[in-house]
Each structure stands twice: as C-alpha cells, then as structure tokens.
N, C-alpha and C positions, 0 to 999 in steps of 0.2 A: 748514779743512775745505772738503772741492768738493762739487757739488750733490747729490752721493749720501750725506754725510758720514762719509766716508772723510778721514781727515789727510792733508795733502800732503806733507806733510816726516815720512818713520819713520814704522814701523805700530803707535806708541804700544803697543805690547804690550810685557810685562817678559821677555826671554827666560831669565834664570833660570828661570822657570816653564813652562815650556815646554819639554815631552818632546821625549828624543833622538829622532834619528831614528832607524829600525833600518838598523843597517849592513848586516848579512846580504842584507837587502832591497836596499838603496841597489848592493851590488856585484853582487848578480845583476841586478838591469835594466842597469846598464853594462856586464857579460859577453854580456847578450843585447843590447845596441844593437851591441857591437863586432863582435860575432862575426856580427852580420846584416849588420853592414856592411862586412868582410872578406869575407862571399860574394858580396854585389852587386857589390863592387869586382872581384874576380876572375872573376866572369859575366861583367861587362862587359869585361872585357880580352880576355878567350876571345874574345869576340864583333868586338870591335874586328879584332885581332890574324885573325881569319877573313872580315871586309869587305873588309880592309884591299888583301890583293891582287885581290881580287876589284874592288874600285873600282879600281885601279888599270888593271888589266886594261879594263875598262872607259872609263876615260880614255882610254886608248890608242888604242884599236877607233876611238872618236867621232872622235879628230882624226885617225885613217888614213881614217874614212868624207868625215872633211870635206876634206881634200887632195885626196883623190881625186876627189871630186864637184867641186869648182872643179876642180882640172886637168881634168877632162872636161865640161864645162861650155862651151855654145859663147862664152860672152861672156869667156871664161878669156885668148885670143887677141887678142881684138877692136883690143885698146889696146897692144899690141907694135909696135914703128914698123920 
C-alpha cells in the first residue's frame, strides 16, 4: 500500500463483479472524439494549404528586399579589388 492506501500492484478489486461498461456509450464518445478530430485535421490543412503560398511568397519578397538592399548599399563595392 502507498501513503494514501491505495495497493501498488492491481486495484485489488474482483472484476467479475464489476458492471459492464455501456457499449452504446463507449462508441458514441469515440464517434465524437473522431469525428472532432477529422474536422480539426482538415481545418488545419485548409489553413496550412492557404499560408503555405502565401509564406512562400513572402520568403521570396525578403531575400529580393535583401539582394537588393546589399547591392545597393555603399559598402556592397568597397571590398571589390
């Protein structure tokens, strides 16, 4: 037993005596955990799948903004021999 007197090993209970569980019950919460979790998964992929060029696009922009700003940039030259 641990300090709360609880058994450590098995919960000492006879489980012949111990009511089934209700199935009915048991497959609707797993219908509704699935099924909320087939929509959050396809939310987020809409959502992905619409950043996705959008970051891209974005990447893009930054490294033409930063090419550009060093080649124009008077220290861009300096070190050319």
């Amino acid at each position: 037993m641990d300090e709360d007197g609880l058994p450590l090993m098995g919960s000492g209970i006879d489980l012949t005596k111990v009511p089934a569980i209700q199935q009915k019950r048991t497959v609707a919460f797993l219908n509704q955990f699935v099924v909320h979790t087939v929509q959050f998964l396809n939310r987020f992929s809409t959502v992905c799948e619409e950043v996705g060029p959008v970051q891209m696009t974005k990447t893009r922009f930054t490294v033409c903004v930063f090419i550009y700003r060093d080649l124009f940039s008077p220290n861009y030259y300096v070190n050319i021999p």
